[in-house]
MITOR-375543 format. One record per residue (C-alpha): residue in one letter; x, y, z; residue number from 1. Coordinates in Angstrom, 1 decimal. Example, Ala and Ser with C-alpha at 12.3 -4.5 7.8 and 13.67 -1.06 7.14 Angstrom:
BEGIN
<r 'A' <12.3 -4.5 7.8> 1>
<r 'S' <13.7 -1.1 7.1> 2>
This chain:
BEGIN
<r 'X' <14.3 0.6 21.4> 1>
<r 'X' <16.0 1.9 18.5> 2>
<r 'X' <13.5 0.3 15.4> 3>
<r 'X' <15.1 1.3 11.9> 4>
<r 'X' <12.7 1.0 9.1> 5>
<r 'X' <13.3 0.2 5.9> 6>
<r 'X' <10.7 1.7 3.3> 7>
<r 'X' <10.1 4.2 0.0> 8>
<r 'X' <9.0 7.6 1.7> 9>
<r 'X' <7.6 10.7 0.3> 10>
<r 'X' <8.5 12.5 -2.0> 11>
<r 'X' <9.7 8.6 -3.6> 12>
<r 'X' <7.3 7.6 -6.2> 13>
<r 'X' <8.2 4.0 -5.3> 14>
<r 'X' <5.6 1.7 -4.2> 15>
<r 'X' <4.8 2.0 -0.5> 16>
<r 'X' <5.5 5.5 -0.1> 17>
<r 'X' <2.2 6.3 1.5> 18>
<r 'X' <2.4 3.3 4.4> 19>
<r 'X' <6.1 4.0 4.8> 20>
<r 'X' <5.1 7.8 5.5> 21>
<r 'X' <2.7 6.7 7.9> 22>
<r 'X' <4.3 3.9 9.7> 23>
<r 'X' <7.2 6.5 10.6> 24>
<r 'X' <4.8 8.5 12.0> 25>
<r 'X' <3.0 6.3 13.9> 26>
<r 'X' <5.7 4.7 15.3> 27>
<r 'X' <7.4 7.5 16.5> 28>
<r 'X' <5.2 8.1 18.8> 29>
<r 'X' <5.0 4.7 20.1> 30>
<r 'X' <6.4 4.9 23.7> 31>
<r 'X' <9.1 2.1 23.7> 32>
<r 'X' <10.8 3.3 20.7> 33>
<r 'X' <13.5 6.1 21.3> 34>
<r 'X' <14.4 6.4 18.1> 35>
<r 'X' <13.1 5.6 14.9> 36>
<r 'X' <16.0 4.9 11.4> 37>
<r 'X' <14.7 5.7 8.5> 38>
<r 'X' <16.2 3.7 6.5> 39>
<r 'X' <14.5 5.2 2.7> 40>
<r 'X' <15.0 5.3 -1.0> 41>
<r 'X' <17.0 8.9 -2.5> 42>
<r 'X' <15.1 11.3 -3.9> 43>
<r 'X' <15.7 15.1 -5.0> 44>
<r 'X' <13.3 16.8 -2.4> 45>
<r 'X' <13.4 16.8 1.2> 46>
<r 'X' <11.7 13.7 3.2> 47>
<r 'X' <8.7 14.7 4.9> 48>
<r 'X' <9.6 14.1 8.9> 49>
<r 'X' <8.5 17.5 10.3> 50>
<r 'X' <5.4 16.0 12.3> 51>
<r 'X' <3.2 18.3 14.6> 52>
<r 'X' <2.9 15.9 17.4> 53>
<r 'X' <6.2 15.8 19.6> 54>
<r 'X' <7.8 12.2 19.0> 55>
<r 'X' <11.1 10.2 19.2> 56>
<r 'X' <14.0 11.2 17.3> 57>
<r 'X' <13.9 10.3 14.1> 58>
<r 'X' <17.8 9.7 12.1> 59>
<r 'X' <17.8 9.5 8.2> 60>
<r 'X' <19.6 7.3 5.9> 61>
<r 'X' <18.5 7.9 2.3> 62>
<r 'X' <20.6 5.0 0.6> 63>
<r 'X' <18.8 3.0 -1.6> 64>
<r 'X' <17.6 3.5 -5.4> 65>
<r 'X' <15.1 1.9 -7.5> 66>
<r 'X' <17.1 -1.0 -9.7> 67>
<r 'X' <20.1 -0.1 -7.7> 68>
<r 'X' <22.4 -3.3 -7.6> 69>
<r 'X' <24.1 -1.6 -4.8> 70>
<r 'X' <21.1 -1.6 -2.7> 71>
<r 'X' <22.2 -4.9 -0.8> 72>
<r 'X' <25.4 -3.4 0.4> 73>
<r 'X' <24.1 0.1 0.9> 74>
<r 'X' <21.2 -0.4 2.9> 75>
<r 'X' <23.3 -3.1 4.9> 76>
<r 'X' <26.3 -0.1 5.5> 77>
<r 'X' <23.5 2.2 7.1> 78>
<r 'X' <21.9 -0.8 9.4> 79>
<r 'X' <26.1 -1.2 10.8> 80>
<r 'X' <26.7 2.5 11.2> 81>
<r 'X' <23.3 2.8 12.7> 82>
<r 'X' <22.9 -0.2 15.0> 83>
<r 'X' <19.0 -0.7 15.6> 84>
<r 'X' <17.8 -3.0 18.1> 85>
<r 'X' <15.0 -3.9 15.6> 86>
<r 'X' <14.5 -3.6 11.8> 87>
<r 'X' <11.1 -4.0 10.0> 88>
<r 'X' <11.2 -4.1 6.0> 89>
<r 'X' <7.9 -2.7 4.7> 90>
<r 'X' <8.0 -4.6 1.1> 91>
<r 'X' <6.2 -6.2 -1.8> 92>
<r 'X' <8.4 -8.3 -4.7> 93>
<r 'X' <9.2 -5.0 -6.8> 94>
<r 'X' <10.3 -3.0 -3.7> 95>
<r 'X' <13.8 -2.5 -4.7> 96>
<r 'X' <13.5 -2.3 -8.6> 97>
<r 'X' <10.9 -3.8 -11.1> 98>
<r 'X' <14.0 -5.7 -12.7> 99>
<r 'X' <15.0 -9.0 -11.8> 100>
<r 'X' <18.5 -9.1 -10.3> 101>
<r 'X' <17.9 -5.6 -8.4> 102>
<r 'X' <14.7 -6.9 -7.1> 103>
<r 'X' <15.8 -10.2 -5.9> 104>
<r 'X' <19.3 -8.9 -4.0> 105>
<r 'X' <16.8 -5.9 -2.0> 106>
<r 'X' <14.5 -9.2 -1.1> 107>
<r 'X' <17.3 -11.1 0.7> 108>
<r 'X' <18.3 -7.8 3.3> 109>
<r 'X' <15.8 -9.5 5.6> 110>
<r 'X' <17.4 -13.0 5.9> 111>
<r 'X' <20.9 -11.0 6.4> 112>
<r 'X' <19.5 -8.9 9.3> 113>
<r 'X' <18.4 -12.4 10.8> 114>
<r 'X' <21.6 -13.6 10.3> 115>
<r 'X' <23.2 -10.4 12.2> 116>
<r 'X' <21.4 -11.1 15.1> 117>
<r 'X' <18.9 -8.4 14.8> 118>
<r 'X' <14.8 -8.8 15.6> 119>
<r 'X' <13.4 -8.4 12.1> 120>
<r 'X' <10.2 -8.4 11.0> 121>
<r 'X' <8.7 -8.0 7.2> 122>
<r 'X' <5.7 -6.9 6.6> 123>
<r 'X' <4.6 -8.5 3.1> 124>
<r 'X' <2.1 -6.6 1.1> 125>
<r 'X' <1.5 -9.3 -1.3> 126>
<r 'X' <2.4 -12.7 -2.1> 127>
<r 'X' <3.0 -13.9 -5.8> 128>
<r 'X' <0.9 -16.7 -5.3> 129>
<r 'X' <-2.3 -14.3 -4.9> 130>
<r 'X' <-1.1 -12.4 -8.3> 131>
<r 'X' <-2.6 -12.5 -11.2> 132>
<r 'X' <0.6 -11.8 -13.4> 133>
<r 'X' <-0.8 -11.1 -16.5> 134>
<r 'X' <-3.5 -8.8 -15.4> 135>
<r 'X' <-0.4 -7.3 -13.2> 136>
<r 'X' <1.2 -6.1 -16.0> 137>
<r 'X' <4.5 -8.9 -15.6> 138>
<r 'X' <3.5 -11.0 -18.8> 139>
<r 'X' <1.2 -12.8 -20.5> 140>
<r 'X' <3.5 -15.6 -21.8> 141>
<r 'X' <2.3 -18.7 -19.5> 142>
<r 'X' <6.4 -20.2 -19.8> 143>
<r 'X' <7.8 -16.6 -18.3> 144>
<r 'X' <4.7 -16.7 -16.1> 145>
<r 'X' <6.1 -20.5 -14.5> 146>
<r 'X' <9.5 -18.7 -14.6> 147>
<r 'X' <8.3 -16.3 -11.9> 148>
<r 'X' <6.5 -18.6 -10.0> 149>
<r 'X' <9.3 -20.8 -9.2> 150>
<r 'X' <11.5 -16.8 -8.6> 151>
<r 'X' <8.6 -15.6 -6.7> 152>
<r 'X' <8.7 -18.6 -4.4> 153>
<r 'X' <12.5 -18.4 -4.2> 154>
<r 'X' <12.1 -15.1 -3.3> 155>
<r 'X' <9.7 -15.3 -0.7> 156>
<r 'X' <12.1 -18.2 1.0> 157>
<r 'X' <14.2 -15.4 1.2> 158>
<r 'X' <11.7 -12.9 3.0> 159>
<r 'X' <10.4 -15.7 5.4> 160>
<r 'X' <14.6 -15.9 6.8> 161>
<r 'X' <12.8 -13.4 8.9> 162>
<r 'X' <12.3 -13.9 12.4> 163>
<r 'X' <7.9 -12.9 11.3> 164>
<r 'X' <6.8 -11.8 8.0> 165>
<r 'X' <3.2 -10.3 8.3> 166>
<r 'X' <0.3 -10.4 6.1> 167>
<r 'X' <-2.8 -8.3 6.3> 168>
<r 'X' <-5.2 -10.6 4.9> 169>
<r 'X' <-5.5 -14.0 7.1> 170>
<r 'X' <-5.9 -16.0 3.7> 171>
<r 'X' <-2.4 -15.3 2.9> 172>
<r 'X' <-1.1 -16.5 6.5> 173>
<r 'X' <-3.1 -20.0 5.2> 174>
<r 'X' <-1.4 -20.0 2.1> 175>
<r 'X' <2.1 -19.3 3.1> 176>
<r 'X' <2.0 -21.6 6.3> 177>
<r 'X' <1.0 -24.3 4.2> 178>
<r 'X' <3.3 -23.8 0.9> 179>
<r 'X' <6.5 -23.4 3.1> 180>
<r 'X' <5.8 -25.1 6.6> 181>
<r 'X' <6.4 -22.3 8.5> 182>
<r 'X' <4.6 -20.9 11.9> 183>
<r 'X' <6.3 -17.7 11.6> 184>
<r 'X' <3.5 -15.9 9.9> 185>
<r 'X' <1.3 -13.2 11.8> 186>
<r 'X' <-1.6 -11.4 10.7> 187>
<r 'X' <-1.6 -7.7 11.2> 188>
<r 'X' <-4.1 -5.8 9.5> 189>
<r 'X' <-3.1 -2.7 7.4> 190>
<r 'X' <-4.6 -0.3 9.3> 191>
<r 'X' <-6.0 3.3 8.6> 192>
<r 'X' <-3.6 6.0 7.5> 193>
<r 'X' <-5.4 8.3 9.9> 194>
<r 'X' <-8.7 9.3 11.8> 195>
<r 'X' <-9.5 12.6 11.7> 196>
<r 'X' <-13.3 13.7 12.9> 197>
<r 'X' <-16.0 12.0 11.3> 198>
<r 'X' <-17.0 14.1 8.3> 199>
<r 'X' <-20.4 15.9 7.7> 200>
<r 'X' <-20.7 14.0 4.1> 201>
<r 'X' <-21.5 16.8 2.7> 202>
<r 'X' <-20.2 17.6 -1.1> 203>
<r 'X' <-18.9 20.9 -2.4> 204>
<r 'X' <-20.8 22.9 -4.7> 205>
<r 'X' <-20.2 22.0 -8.2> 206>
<r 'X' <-19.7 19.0 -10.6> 207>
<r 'X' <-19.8 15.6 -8.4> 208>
<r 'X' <-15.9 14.3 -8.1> 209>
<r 'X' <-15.7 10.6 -9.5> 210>
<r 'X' <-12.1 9.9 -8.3> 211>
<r 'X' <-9.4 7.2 -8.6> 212>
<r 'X' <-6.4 7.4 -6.3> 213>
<r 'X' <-2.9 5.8 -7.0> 214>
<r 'X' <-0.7 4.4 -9.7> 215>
<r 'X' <-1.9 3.7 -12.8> 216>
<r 'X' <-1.0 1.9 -16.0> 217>
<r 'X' <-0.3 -2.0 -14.8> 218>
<r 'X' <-3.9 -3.4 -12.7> 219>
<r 'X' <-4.7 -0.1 -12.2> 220>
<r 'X' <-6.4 1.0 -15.8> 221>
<r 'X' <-8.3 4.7 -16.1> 222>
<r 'X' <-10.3 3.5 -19.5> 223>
<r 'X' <-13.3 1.6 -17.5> 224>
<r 'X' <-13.5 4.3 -15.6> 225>
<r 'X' <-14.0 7.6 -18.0> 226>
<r 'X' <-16.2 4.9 -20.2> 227>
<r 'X' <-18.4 4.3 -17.4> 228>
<r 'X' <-18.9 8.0 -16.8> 229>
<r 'X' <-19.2 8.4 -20.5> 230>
<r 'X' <-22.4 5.9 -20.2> 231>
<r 'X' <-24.2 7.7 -17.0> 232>
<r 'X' <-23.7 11.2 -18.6> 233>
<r 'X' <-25.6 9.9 -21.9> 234>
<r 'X' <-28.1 8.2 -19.4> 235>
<r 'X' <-28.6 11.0 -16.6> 236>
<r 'X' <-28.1 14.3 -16.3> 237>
<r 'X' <-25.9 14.3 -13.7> 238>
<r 'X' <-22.8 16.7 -13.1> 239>
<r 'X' <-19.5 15.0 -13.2> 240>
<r 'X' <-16.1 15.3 -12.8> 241>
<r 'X' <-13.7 12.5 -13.3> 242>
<r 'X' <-10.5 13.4 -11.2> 243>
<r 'X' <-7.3 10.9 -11.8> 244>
<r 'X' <-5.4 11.2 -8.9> 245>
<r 'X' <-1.9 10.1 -8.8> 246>
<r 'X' <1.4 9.2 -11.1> 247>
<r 'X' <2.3 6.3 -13.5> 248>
<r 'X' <3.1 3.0 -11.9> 249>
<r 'X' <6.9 2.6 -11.9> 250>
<r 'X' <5.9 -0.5 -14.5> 251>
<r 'X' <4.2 1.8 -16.8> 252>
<r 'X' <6.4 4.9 -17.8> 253>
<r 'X' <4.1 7.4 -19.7> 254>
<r 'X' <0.5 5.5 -19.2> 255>
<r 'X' <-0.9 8.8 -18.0> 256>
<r 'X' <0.2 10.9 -20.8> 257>
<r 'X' <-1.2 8.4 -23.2> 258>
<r 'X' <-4.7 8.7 -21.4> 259>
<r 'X' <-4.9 11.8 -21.3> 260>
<r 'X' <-4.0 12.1 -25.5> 261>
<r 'X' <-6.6 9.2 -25.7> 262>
<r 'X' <-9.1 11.2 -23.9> 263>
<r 'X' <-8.0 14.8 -24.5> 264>
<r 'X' <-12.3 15.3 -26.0> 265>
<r 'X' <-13.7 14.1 -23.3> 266>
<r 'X' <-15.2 16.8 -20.9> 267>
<r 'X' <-14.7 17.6 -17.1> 268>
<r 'X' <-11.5 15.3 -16.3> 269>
<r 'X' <-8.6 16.3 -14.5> 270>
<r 'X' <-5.1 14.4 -13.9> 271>
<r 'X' <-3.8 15.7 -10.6> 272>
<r 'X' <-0.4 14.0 -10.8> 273>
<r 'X' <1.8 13.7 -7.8> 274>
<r 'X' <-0.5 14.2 -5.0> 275>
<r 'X' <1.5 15.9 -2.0> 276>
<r 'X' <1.1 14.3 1.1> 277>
<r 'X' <-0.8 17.5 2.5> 278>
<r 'X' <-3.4 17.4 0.0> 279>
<r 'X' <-4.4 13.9 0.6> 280>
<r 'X' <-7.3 14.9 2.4> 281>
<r 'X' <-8.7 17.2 0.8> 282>
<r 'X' <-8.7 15.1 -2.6> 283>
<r 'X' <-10.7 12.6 -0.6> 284>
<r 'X' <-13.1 14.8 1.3> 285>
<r 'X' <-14.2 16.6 -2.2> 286>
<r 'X' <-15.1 13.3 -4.2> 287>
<r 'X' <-18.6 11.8 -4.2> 288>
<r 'X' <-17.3 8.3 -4.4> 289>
<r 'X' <-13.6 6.9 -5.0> 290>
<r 'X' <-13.3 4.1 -7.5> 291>
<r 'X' <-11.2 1.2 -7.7> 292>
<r 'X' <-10.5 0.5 -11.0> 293>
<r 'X' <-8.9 -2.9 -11.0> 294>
<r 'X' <-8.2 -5.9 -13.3> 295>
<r 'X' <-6.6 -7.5 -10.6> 296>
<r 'X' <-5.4 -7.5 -6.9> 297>
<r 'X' <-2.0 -7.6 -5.4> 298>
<r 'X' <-2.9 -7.2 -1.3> 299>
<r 'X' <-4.1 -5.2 0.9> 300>
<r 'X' <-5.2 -1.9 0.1> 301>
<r 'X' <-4.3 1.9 1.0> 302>
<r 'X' <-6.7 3.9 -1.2> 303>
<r 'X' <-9.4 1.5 0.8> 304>
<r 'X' <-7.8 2.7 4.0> 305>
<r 'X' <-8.2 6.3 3.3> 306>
<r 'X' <-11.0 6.5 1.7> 307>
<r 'X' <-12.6 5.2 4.9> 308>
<r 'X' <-10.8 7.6 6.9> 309>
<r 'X' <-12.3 10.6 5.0> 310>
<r 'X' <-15.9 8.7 5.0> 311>
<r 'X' <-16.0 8.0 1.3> 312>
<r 'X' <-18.5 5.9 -0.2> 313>
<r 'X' <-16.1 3.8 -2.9> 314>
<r 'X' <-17.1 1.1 -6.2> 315>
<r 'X' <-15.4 -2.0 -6.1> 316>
<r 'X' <-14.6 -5.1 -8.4> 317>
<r 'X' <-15.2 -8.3 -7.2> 318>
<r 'X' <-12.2 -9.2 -6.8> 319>
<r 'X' <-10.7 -12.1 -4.5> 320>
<r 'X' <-8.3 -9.8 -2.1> 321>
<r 'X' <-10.5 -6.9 -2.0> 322>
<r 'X' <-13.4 -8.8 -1.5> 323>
<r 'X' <-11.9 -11.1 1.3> 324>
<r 'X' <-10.6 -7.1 2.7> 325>
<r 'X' <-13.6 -5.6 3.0> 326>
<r 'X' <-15.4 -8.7 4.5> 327>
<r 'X' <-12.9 -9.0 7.0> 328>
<r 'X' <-12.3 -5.5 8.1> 329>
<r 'X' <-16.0 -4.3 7.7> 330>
<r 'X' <-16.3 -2.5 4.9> 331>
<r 'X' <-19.1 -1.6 2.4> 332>
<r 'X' <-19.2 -0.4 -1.1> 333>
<r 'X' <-21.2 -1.4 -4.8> 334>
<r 'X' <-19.3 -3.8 -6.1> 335>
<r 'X' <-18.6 -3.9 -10.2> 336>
<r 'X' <-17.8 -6.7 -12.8> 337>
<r 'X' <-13.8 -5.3 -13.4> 338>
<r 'X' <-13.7 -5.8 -16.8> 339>
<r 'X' <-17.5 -4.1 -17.8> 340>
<r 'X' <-17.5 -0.3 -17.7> 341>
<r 'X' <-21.7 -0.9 -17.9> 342>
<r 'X' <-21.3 -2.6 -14.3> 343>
<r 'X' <-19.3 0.0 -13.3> 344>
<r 'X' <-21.9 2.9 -15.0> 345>
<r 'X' <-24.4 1.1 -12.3> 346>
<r 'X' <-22.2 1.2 -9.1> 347>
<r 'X' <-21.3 4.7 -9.6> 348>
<r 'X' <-24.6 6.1 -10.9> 349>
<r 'X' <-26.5 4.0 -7.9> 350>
<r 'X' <-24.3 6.0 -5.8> 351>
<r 'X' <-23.9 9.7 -7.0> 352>
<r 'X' <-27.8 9.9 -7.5> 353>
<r 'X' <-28.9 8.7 -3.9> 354>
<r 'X' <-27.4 11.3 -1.5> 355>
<r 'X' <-28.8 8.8 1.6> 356>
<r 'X' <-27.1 5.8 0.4> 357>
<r 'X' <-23.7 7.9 -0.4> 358>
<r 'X' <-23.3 8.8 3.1> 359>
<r 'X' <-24.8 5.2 4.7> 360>
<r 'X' <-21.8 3.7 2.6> 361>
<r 'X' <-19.2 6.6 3.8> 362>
<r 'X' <-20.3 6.0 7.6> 363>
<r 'X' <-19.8 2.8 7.6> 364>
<r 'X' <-16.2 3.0 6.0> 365>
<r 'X' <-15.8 5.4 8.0> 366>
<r 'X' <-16.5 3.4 11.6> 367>
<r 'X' <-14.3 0.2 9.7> 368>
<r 'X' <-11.1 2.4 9.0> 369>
<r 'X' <-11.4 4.1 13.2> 370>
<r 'X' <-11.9 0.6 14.2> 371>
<r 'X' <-8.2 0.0 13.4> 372>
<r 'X' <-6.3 3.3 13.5> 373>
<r 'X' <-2.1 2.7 12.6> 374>
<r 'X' <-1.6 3.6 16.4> 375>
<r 'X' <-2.8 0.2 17.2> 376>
<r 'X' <-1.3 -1.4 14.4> 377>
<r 'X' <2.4 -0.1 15.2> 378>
<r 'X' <1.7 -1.2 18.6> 379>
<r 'X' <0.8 -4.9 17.6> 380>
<r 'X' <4.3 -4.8 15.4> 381>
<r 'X' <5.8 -3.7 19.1> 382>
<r 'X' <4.3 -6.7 20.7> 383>
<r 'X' <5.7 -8.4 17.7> 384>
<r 'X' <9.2 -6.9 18.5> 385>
<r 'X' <8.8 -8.0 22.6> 386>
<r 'X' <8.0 -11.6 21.1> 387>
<r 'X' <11.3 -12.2 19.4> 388>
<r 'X' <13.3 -10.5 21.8> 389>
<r 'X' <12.0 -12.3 24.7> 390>
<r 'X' <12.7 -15.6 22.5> 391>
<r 'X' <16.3 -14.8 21.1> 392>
<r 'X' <17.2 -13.5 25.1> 393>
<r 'X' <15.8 -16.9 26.1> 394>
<r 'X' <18.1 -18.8 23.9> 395>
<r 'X' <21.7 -18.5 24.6> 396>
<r 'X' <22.6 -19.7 21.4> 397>
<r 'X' <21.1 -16.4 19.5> 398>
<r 'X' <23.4 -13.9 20.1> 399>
<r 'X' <24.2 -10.6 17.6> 400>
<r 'X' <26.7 -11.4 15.4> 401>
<r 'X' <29.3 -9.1 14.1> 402>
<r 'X' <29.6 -8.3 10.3> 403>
């Protein structure tokens, strides 16, 4: 099987990068696929496909940009030069640009795949109806907030030409089968980025790392966070380092910056910036606890994922999705009000002071992320693949179209 994949991929700073990087390596090693397309965004350094593991070859077609109105026919010129006998489209509504037209012409690349003939699956990291668009950082005027409603909806008739979209929370496959009538919805979890040996939990010497992994500026806000530290160093004596790993969201040019103006007095805090796919692990493995400081949730998510790999106990807010995520997948963290830096004082002070219940919460993220290693989620997306194959072969009347 020749799978293309169409995704952001390091060095991008484009949402997704992270599963896209992942996915690519993960399926390459998949043994029906004899060749994986890599169908990616531009960027100025050199994509990341030099993998230790021997693996399918791997062809790359960097032809897409962020807001690009060419996307549509550039990304479709690469699927017709390259052929694939399967596409999947790793996406979420502001893939292809954060503005409106650019956006909505990189969302209908799925329904024209379908309509070529080609098996295509999109996996959909979040569905507008599970947004919370003002805490999102889209807008807080309630008449623009119908307006993208009724565009989110059309948009997401546009991912579901598809012959599956997936969803890696099962309330969303409720939700969408319900709103459009549709039984072409399947629920694949998202899967941990990777599963190296379980960790010995122990810290480095030093000031105890209080991170936060990803990009910041729209739901993602670093303020609760350096308050709540703020409160346990005034309450404990406690050594801390807060560590702000990651870039600005797309959204939120220049967020970082600000921060770190706002909070240039405030002791022991680092901004990392662009963490290198490389130093992932290490970032994890040195932090006493990774926090999720959210005002909202848009899916499924990564920093969850890894964190488990590395055995990290994490700090929560209760939050629908990321409840619902770590219920269903069998997580465990202290969970925080997301709007009260107090709450999130206790979550993190109840963790970084009680060494035992530190590494009972990173062992058991730890055994939730190996339950569901990427191996066997790129093998359920093959299944997936055999499925619609099997059906279009079936059918006489489904043939590959020329365009």
């Amino acid at each position: 099987m020749k799978l293309a994949i169409v995704t952001a991929y390091p060095p991008s700073k484009v949402t997704l990068t992270e599963y896209g990087y992942h996915l690519v390596k993960h399926f390459r090693l998949q043994e029906q696929v004899t060749e994986l397309i890599l169908i990616c965004d531009k960027t100025e350094g050199e994509k990341d496909i030099a993998f230790e593991e021997n693996g399918c070859k791997i062809t790359t077609k960097q032809c897409w940009s962020f807001n690009s109105y060419k996307n549509i026919f550039s990304v479709n010129k690469a699927i017709n030069q390259t052929k694939p006998d399967a596409i999947l489209f790793n996406l979420q509504f502001l893939k292809f640009g954060d503005k409106k037209i650019p956006a909505a012409l990189g969302l209908l690349l799925p329904a024209i795949c379908k309509m070529k003939g080609i098996p295509t699956i999109s996996l959909l990291h979040n569905i507008l109806e599970q947004v919370d668009l003002e805490n999102a950082g889209f807008t807080k005027n309630k008449l623009l907030q119908k307006i993208y409603n009724f565009i989110g909806t059309t948009l997401t008739r546009f991912v579901l030409a598809s012959d599956i979209v997936a969803v890696t929370i099962s309330k969303y496959v409720t939700i969408l089968e319900k709103k459009y009538k549709t039984d072409a919805i399947a629920l694949i979890p998202h899967g941990a980025f990777e599963t190296p040996p379980e960790p010995s939990y122990t810290l480095p010497e030093g000031p105890k790392q209080v991170m936060a992994f990803g990009k910041f500026g729209t739901y993602k806000k670093v303020e609760i966070l350096i308050e709540a530290v703020g409160i346990i160093r005034k309450r404990t004596a406690e050594n801390i380092e807060i560590v702000i790993a990651g870039t600005d969201s797309p959204n939120t040019p220049g967020y970082l910056d600000e921060m770190k103006s706002k909070y240039s007095t405030v002791p022991q805090i680092r901004f990392t910036g662009y963490v290198a796919e490389e130093d992932v692990e290490k970032i994890f493995r040195d932090s006493a606890v990774v926090i999720f400081p959210y005002t909202s949730t848009t899916g499924s998510s990564g920093v969850l994922h890894q964190a488990g790999s590395y055995g990290n106990a994490v700090a929560l807010p209760d939050l629908g999705d990321l409840s619902i995520l770590v219920k269903e997948e069998g997580y465990k963290g202290e969970f925080f009000d997301a709007d009260n830096a107090n709450s999130l004082a206790d979550a993190i002070q109840n963790i970084i002071t009680d060494d035992a219940y530190r590494i009972s919460l990173g062992q058991t993220n730890y055994k939730a992320a190996c339950s569901l290693p990427m191996s066997t989620i790129t093998e359920m997306y093959i299944n997936k693949f055999n499925e619609i194959i099997e059906k279009k072969s079936a059918s006489p009347s489904l043939k590959k179209v020329n365009a």
